[in-house]
C-alpha positions as CSV (number, residue, x, y, z in Angstrom):
1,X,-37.6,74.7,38.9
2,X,-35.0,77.5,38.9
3,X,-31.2,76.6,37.5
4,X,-28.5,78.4,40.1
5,X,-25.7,77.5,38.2
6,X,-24.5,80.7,37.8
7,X,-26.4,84.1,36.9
8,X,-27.4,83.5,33.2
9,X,-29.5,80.4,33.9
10,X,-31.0,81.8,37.0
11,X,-31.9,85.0,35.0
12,X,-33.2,82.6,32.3
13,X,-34.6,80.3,34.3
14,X,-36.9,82.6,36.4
15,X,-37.6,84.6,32.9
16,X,-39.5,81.0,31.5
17,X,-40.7,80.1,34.9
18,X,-42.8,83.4,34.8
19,X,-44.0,82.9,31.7
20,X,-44.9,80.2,32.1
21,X,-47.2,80.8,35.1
22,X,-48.7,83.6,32.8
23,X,-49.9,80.9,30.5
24,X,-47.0,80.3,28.0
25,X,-47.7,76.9,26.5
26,X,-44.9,76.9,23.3
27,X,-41.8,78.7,22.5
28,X,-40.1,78.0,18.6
29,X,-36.3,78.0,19.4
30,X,-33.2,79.0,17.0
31,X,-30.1,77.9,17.2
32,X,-27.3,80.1,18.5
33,X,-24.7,80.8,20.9
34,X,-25.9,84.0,22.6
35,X,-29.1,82.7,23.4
36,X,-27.7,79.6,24.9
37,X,-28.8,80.1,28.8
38,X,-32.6,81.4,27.3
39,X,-32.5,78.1,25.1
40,X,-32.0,75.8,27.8
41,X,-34.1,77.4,30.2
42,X,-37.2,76.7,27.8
43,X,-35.8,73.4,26.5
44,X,-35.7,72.0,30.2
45,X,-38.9,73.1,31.6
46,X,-41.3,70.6,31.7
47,X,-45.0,72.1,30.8
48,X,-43.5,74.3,27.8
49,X,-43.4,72.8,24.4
50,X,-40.3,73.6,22.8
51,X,-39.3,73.4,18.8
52,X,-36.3,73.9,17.4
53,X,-36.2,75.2,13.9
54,X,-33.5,76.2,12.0
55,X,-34.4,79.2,9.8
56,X,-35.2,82.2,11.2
57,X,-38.2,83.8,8.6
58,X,-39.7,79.7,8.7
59,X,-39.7,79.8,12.6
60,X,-41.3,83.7,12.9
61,X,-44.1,83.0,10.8
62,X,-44.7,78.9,11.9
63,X,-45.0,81.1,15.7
64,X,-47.2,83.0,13.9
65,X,-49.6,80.7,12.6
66,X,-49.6,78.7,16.4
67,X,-50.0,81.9,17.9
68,X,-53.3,82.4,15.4
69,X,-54.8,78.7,16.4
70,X,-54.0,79.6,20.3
71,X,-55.0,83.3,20.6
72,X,-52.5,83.6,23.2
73,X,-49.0,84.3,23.2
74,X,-46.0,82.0,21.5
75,X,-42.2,82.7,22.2
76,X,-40.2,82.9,19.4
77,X,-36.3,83.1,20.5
78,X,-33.1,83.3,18.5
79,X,-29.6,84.7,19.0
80,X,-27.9,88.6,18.3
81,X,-27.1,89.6,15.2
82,X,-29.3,89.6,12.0
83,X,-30.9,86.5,13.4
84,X,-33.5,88.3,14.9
85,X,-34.3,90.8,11.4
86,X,-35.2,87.7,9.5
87,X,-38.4,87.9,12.0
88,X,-39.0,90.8,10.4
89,X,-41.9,89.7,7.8
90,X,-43.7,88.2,10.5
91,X,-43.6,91.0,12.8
92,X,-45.3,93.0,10.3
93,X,-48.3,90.5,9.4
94,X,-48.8,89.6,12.8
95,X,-49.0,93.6,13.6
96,X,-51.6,94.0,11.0
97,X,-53.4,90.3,12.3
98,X,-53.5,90.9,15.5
99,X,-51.5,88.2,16.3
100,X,-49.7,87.6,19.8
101,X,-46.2,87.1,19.4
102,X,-43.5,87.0,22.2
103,X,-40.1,87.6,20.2
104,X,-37.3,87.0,22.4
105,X,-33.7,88.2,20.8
106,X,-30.4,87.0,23.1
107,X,-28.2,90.3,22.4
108,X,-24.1,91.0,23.7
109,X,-23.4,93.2,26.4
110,X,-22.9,96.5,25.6
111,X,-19.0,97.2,25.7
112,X,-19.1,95.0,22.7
113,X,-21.0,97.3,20.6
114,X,-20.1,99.8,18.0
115,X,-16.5,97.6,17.8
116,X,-17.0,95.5,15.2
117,X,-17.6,92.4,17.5
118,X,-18.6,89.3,16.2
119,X,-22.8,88.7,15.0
120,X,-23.3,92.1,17.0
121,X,-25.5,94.7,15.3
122,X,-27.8,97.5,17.0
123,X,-30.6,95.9,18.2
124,X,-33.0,98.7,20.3
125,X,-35.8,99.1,18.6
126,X,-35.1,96.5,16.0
127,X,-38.7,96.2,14.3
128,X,-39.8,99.9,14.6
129,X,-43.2,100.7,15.8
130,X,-44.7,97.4,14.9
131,X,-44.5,95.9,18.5
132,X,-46.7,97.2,21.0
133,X,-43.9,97.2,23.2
134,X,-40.1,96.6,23.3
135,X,-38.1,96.6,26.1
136,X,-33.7,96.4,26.1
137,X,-33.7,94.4,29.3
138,X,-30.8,95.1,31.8
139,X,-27.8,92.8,32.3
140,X,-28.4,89.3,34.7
141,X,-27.3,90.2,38.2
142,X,-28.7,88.5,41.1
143,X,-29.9,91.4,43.3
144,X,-33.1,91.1,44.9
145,X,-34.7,94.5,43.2
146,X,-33.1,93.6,39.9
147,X,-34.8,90.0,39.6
148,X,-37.8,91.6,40.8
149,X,-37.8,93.8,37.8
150,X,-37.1,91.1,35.5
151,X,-40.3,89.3,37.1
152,X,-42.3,92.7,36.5
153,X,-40.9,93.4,33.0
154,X,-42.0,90.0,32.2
155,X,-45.7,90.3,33.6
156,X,-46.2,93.7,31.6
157,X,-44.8,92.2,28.8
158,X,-47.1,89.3,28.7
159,X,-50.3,92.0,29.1
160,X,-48.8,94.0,26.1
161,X,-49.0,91.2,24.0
162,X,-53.0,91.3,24.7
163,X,-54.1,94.3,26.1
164,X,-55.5,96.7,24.5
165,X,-55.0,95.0,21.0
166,X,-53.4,91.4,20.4
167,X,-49.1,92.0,19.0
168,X,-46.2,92.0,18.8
169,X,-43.6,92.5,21.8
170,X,-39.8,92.6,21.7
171,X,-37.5,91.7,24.8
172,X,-34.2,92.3,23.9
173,X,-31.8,90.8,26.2
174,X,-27.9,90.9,26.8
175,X,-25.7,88.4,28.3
176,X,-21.8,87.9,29.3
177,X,-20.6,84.8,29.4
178,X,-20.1,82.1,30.6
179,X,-23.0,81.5,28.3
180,X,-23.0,77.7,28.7
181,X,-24.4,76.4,32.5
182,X,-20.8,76.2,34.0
183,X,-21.2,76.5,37.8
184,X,-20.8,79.7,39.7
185,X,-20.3,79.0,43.3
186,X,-21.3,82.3,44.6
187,X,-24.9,81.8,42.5
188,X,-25.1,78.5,43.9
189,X,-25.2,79.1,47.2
190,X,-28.1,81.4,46.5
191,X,-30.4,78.4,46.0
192,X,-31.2,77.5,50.0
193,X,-32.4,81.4,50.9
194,X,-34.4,82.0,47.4
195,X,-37.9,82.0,48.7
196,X,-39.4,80.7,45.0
197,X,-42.7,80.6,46.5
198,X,-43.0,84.2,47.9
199,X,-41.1,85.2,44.7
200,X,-43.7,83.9,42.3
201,X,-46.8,84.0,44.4
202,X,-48.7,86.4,43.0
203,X,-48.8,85.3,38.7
204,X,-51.8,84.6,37.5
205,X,-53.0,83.5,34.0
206,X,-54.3,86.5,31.8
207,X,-55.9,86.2,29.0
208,X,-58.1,89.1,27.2
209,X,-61.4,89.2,28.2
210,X,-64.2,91.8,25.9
211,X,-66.8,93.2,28.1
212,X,-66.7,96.8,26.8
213,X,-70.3,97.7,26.1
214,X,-70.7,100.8,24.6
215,X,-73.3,103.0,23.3
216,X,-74.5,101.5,19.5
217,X,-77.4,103.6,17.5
218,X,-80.0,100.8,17.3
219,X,-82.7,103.4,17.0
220,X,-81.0,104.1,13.7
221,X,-80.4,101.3,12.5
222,X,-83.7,99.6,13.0
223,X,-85.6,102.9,11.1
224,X,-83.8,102.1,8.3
225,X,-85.1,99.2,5.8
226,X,-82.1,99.3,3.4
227,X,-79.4,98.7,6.2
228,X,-77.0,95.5,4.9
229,X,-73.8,93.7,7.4
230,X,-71.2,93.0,6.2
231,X,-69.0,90.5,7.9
232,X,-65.3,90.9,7.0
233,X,-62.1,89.0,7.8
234,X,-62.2,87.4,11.0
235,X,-60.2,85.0,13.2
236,X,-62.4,84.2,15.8
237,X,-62.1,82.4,18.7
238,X,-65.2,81.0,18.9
239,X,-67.0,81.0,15.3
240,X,-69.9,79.9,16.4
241,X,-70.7,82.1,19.3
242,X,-69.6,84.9,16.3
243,X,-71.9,83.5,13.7
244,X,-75.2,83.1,16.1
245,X,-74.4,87.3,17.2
246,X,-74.0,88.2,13.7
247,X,-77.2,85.8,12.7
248,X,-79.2,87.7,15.8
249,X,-78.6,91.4,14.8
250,X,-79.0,90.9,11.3
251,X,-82.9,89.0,12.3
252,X,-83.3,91.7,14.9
253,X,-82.9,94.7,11.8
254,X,-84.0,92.5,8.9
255,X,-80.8,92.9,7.3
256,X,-78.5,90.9,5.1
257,X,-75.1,89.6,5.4
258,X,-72.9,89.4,3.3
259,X,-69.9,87.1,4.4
260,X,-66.7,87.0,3.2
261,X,-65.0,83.4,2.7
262,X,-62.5,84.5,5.3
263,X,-65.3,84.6,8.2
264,X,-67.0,81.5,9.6
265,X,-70.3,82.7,8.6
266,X,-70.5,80.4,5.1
267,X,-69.0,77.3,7.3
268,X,-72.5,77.9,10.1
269,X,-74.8,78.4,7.2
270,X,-77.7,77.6,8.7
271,X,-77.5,79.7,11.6
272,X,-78.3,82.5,9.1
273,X,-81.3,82.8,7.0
274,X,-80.4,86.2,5.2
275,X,-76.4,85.0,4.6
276,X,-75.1,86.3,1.2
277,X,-72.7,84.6,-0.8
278,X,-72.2,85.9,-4.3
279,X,-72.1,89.5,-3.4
280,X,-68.8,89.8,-5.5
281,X,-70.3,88.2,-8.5
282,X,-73.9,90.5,-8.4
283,X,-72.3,93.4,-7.8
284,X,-70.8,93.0,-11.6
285,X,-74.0,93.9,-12.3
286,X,-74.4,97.9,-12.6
287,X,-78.6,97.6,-13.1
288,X,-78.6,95.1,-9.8
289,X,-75.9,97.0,-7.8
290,X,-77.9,100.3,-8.5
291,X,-80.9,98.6,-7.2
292,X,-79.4,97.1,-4.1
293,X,-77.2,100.6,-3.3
294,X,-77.4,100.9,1.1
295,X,-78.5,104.0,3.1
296,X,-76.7,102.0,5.9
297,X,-73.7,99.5,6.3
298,X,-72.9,97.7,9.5
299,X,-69.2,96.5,9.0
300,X,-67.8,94.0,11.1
301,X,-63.9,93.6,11.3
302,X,-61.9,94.3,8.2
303,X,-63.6,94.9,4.5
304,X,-63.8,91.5,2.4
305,X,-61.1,90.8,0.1
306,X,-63.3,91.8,-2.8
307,X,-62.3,95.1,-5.1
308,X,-65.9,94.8,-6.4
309,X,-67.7,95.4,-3.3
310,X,-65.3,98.3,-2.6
311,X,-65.8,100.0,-5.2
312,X,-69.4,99.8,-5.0
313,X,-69.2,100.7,-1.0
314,X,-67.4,103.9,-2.9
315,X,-70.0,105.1,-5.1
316,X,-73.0,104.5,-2.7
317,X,-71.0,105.8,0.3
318,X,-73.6,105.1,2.9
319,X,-73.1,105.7,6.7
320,X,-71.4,103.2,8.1
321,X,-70.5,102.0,11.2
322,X,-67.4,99.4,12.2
323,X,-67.5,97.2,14.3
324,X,-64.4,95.9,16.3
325,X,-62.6,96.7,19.5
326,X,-58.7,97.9,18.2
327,X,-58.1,100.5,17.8
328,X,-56.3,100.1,14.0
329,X,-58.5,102.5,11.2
330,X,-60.4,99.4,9.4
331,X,-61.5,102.0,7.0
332,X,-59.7,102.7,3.5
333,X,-62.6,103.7,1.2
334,X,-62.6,107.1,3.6
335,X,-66.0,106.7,3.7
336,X,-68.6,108.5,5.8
337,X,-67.5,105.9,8.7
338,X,-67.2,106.1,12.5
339,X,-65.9,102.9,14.5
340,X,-67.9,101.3,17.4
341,X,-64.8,100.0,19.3
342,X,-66.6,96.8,20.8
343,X,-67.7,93.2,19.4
344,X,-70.8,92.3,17.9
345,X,-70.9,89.3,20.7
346,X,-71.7,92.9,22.8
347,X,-73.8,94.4,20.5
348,X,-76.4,91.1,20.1
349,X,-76.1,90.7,23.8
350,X,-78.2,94.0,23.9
351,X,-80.5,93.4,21.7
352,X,-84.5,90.6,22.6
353,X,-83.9,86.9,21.8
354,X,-86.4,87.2,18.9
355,X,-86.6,90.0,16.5
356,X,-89.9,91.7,15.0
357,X,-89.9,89.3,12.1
358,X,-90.5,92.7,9.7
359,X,-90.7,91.9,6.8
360,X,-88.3,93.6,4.2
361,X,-88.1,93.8,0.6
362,X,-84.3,94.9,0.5
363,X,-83.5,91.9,2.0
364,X,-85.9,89.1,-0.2
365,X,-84.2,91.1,-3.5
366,X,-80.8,90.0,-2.2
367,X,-81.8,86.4,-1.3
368,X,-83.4,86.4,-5.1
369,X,-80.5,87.5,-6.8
370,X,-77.7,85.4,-4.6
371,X,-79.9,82.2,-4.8
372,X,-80.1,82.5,-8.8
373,X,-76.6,83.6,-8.9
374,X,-75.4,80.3,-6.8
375,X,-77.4,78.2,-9.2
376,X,-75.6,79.4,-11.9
377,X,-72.6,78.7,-10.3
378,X,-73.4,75.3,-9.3
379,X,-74.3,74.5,-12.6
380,X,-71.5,75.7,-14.8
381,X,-68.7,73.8,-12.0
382,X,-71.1,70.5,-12.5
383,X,-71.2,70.7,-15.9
384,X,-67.3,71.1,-16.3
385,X,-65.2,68.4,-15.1
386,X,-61.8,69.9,-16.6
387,X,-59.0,70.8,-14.1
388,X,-59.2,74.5,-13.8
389,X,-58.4,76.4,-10.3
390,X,-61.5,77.9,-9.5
391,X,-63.5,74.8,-9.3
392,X,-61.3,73.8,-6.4
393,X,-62.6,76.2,-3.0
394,X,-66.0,74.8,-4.7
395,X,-65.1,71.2,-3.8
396,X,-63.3,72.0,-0.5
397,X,-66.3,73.6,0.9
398,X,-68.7,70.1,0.0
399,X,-65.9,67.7,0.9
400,X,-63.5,68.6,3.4
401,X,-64.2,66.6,6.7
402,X,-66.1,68.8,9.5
403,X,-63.7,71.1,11.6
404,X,-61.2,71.1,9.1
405,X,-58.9,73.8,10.0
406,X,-58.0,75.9,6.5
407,X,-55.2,78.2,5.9
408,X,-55.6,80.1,2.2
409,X,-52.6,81.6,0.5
410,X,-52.2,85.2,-0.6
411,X,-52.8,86.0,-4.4
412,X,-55.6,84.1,-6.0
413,X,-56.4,81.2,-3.2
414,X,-58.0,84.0,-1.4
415,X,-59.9,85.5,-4.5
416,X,-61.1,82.4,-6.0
417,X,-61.8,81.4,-2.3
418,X,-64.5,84.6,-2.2
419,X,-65.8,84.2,-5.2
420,X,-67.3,80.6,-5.2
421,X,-66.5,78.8,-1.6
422,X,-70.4,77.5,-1.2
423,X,-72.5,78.2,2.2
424,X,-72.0,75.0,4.8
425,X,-72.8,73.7,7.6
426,X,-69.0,72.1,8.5
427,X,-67.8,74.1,10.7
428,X,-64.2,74.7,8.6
429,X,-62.2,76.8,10.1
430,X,-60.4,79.4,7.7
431,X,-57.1,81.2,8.4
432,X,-55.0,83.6,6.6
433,X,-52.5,86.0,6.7
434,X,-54.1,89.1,5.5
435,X,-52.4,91.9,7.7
436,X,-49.8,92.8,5.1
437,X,-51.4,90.5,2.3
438,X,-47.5,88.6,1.6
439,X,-46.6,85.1,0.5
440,X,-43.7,84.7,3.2
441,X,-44.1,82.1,4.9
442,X,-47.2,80.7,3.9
443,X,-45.9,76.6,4.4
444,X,-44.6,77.8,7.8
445,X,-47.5,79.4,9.2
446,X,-49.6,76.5,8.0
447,X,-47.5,73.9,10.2
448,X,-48.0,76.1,12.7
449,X,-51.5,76.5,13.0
450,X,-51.8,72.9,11.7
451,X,-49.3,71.9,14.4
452,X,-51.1,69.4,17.6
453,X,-54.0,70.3,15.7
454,X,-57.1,68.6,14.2
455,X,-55.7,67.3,10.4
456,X,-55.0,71.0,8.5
457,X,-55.1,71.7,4.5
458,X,-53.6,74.5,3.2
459,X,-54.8,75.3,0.0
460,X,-51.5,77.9,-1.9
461,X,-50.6,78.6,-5.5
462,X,-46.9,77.5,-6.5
463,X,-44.9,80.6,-6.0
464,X,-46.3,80.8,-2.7
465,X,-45.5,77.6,-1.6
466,X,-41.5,77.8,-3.4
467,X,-41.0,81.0,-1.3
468,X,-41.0,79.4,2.0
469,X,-39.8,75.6,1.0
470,X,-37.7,75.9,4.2
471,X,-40.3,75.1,6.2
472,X,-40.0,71.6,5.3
473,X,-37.0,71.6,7.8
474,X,-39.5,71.5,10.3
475,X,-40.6,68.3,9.9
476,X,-38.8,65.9,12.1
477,X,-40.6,68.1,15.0
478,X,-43.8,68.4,13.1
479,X,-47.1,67.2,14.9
480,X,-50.1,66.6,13.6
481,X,-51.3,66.3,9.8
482,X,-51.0,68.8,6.6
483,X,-52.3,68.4,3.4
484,X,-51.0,70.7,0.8
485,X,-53.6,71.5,-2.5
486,X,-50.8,72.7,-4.7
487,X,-52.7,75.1,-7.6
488,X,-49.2,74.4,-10.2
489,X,-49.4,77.2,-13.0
490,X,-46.3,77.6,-13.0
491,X,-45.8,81.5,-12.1
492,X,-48.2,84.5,-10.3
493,X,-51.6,83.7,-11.6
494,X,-52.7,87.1,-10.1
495,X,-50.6,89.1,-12.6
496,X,-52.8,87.5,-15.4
497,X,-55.5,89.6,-14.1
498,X,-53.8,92.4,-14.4
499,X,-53.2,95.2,-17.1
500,X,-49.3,94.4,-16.9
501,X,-50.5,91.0,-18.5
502,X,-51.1,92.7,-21.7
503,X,-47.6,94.3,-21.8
504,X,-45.8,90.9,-23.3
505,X,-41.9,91.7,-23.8
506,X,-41.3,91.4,-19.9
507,X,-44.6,89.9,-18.5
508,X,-43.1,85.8,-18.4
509,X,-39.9,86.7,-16.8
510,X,-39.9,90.0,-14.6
511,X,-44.2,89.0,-13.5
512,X,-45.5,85.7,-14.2
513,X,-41.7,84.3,-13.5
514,X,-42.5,80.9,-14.0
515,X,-39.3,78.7,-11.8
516,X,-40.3,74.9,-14.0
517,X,-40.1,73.1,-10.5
518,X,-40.8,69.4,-10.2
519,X,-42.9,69.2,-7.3
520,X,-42.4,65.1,-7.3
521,X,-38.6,65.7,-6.2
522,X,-38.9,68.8,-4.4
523,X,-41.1,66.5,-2.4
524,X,-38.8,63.6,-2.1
525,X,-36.0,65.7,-1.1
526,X,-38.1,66.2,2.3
527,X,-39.5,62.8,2.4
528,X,-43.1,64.3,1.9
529,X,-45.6,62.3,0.3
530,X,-46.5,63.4,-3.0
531,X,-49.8,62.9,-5.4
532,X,-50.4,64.5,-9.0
533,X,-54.0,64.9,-9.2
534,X,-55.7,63.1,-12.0
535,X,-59.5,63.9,-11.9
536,X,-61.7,65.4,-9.7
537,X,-62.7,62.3,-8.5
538,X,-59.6,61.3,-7.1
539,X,-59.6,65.1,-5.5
540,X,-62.2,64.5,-3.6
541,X,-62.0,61.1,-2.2
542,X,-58.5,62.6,-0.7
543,X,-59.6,65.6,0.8
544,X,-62.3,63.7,2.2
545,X,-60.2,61.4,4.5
546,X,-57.1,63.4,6.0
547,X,-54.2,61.7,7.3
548,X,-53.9,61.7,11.3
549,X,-50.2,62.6,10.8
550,X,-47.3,63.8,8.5
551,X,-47.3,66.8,5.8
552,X,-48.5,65.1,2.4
553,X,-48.7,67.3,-1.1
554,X,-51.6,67.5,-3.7
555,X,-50.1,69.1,-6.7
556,X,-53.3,70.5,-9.6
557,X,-51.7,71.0,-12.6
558,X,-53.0,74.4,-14.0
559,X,-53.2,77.0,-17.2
560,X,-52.8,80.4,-15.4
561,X,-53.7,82.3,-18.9
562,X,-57.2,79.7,-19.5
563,X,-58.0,80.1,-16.1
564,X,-57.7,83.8,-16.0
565,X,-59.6,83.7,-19.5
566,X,-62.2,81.6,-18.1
567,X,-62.7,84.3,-15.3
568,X,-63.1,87.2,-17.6
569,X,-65.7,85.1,-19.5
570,X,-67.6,84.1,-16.5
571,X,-67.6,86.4,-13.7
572,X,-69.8,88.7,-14.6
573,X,-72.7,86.2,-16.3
574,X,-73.3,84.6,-13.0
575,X,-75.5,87.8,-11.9
């Protein structure tokens, strides 16, 4: 279990061996020389899954998208010098996620700073106040009080990464050499009077568990008839347990939901007979939004994606109360808010099994409008069998096989995904990187949360996808299946919906900044399986049956300047 070779592997060897009794199940690995004892510490232990990856930013952020599908820590290791600031991108989204990350960085000893030694920068503090905790671990020595504090720093380190909010935290840690396993008598003989039992007896597991109840005002909220959820971006753990609490408070007050894309609540449709849909799309509507303006808003997690429903949250400014137990500010309209830090699995829990069954008409005038306002919808994508982008999250969300796990792309994915991604019953399991709202990363983090996983799709726009083509190194160690639903427009789609669009003389180059890629060799370069979509028809027969294993590329060829036009046209008729 422990490697007494000589003071470097039993430092790192008693460093993964705690771990892993805390519950570490993966660590992603970069190659280096510094890091060499920590390296083969996790690559020989037995119940850790290691994987090497090559690129730095690719490895941080396919970490992060593991550590999103686990909800428990992943290790992410590499060796001193800027190695460890190419993590950077994905220490920031996973600070804003809520994302567990264990970020391990091998460092040199401190006589060979400020010298100019080799790959050796200032690494305290590296990524700011984005961990929840960092920690410049002392040198490897084999004293009994000094290996007990490595064992300690360890545990606390693990419970930062959970407790009070899911994070970041940074171990930095300095070796000498010999930084290969070359034998150290003096170490060795250590092996027969280590007591590795007594040493380690105590780790447990941990793992967050929410039972914070806390005082709600249901008295409030059940004297007011024109009280509306919303249910914002979420990443939960268990969707449906989070769909059935939602479904019970909003019976309970008789009010409506409206669900973002991002949450399960559209993928457990029928769990919820006030769900709301279209919200975006009737909101357009000054006359309706007027009519449907809230005296109360029960928020849960972070506001939906949509600028529409913010602005209208803005004018109406109605009390409202957010739900969720960090402790981040989920409030930028400034509203007149206060945060309930608990769950809304609390908050049902204290609450009858059935509800009063009131009847409400605030809530029928929303089911109206969102049910006409779907028709609509469904009739304009059945009529049109032209390729354009937005009619694909409206065939995803009939024809993707149950359980799917989803991960959208920054930019338009997510939009288009909010605007028309139908109610459902299959269960599809969305992800996202909306912390910081960047396109690093986005293939990575896919294989990562696609990674030993039920077969993934990740549905991303073509500058997205080019920015992180790297991850395609990963693979050879790659597990599982991914489907990629390439939306080819050949530049930033999103910038066609913005005023700079009209502003022609730089637009296409310094904006749009179309890079006239052929996806067919990009692909063949990595030995990915490619297909140009043809119809619709041949869309859907592939998303309907995913591979078992191997990464495999859908490339939609689109007009970003039609499909943007077609947008302006049609948004706001659907109300």
């Amino acid at each position: 279990m422990l490697d007494f070779r000589n003071i470097n592997t039993l430092w790192s060897s008693i460093l993964v061996e705690t771990l892993h009794r805390l519950g570490l199940t993966h660590a992603i690995i970069c190659p280096g020389s510094r890091s060499s004892p920590l390296t083969i510490a996790f690559a020989n232990h037995p119940q850790i899954t290691t994987i090497p990856v090559l690129d730095e930013r690719s490895a941080s952020f396919f970490a992060l998208g593991m550590a999103k599908k686990l909800g428990f820590p992943v290790v992410l290791l590499c060796t001193s010098g800027t190695a460890g600031a190419n993590f950077y991108s994905a220490v920031i989204e996973a600070k804003y996620s809520g994302v567990p990350l264990l970020i391990l960085t091998a460092d040199r000893p401190p006589e060979l700073g400020n010298c100019h030694a080799g790959q050796t920068i200032n690494q305290v503090n590296l990524y700011g106040n984005y961990p929840n905790y960092f920690i410049n671990l002392a040198l490897p020595t084999y004293e009994e009080e000094i290996l007990n504090y490595l064992r300690q720093n360890l545990i606390y380190a693990w419970e930062r990464c959970l407790f009070p909010s899911k994070g970041i935290v940074h171990i930095n840690l300095p070796f000498r050499e010999p930084l290969a396993p070359i034998i150290d008598n003096n170490i060795l003989s250590l092996k027969d009077t280590f007591k590795s039992q007594l040493f380690f007896n105590n780790i447990k597991p941990l793992k967050p568990v929410l039972n914070n109840l806390i005082e709600v005002p249901l008295n409030v909220w059940k004297l007011e008839q024109k009280g509306l959820i919303i249910a914002g971006l979420c990443n939960s753990e268990n969707p449906e347990q989070y769909s059935r609490a939602i479904a019970k408070v909003s019976n309970h007050f008789n009010y409506p939901v409206l669900g973002e894309a991002l949450s399960p609540l559209r993928n457990y449709a029928s769990l919820n007979d006030n769900l709301i849909t279209n919200y975006d799309l009737i909101l357009r509507n000054q006359e309706i939004a007027e009519q449907l303006a809230a005296k109360i808003v029960i928020q849960i997690g972070e506001l939906p994606t949509s600028k529409i429903l913010r602005e209208w949250l803005s004018k109406i400014n109605p009390q409202r109360w957010i739900i969720d137990p960090v402790a981040d500010n989920f409030d930028p309209l400034h509203g007149q808010s206060l945060h309930l830090r608990t769950t809304i699995e609390n908050i049902s829990q204290q609450l009858p099994e059935k509800g009063d069954n009131l009847n409400s008409n605030y809530v029928q005038d929303w089911l109206t409008i969102d049910k006409k306002a779907r028709e609509k919808v469904n009739q304009k994508f059945s009529d049109n069998q032209e390729i354009f982008e937005a009619k694909i999250p409206w065939l995803l969300s009939q024809y993707l096989p149950e359980k799917t796990p989803l991960f959208i792309a920054n930019s338009m994915p997510i939009r288009y995904l909010e605007y028309f991604w139908q109610p459902n019953n299959r269960k599809i399991m969305p992800y996202f990187s909306r912390g910081a709202n960047g396109i690093e990363g986005t293939l990575s983090t896919a294989l990562g949360i696609a990674y030993n996983n039920q077969s993934s799709v990740m549905l991303t726009g073509d500058l997205a996808l080019l920015h992180d083509t790297n991850g395609f190194l990963i693979k050879p160690k790659f597990s599982g299946h991914l489907t990629i639903i390439l939306v080819n427009n050949n530049g930033g789609g999103i910038f066609e919906m913005l005023p700079i669009a009209d502003f022609g003389n730089n637009f296409e180059d310094y904006f749009a900044t179309p890079q006239n890629i052929d996806f067919e060799k990009l692909c063949a370069i990595y030995d990915i399986e490619y297909k140009l979509i043809e119809n619709w028809q041949h869309f859907t027969d592939l998303i309907s049956n995913l591979p078992d294993q191997g990464i495999r590329l859908l490339e939609i060829q689109t007009n970003r300047k039609k499909d943007a036009q077609w947008l302006r046209e049609n948004l706001g008729k659907f109300a």
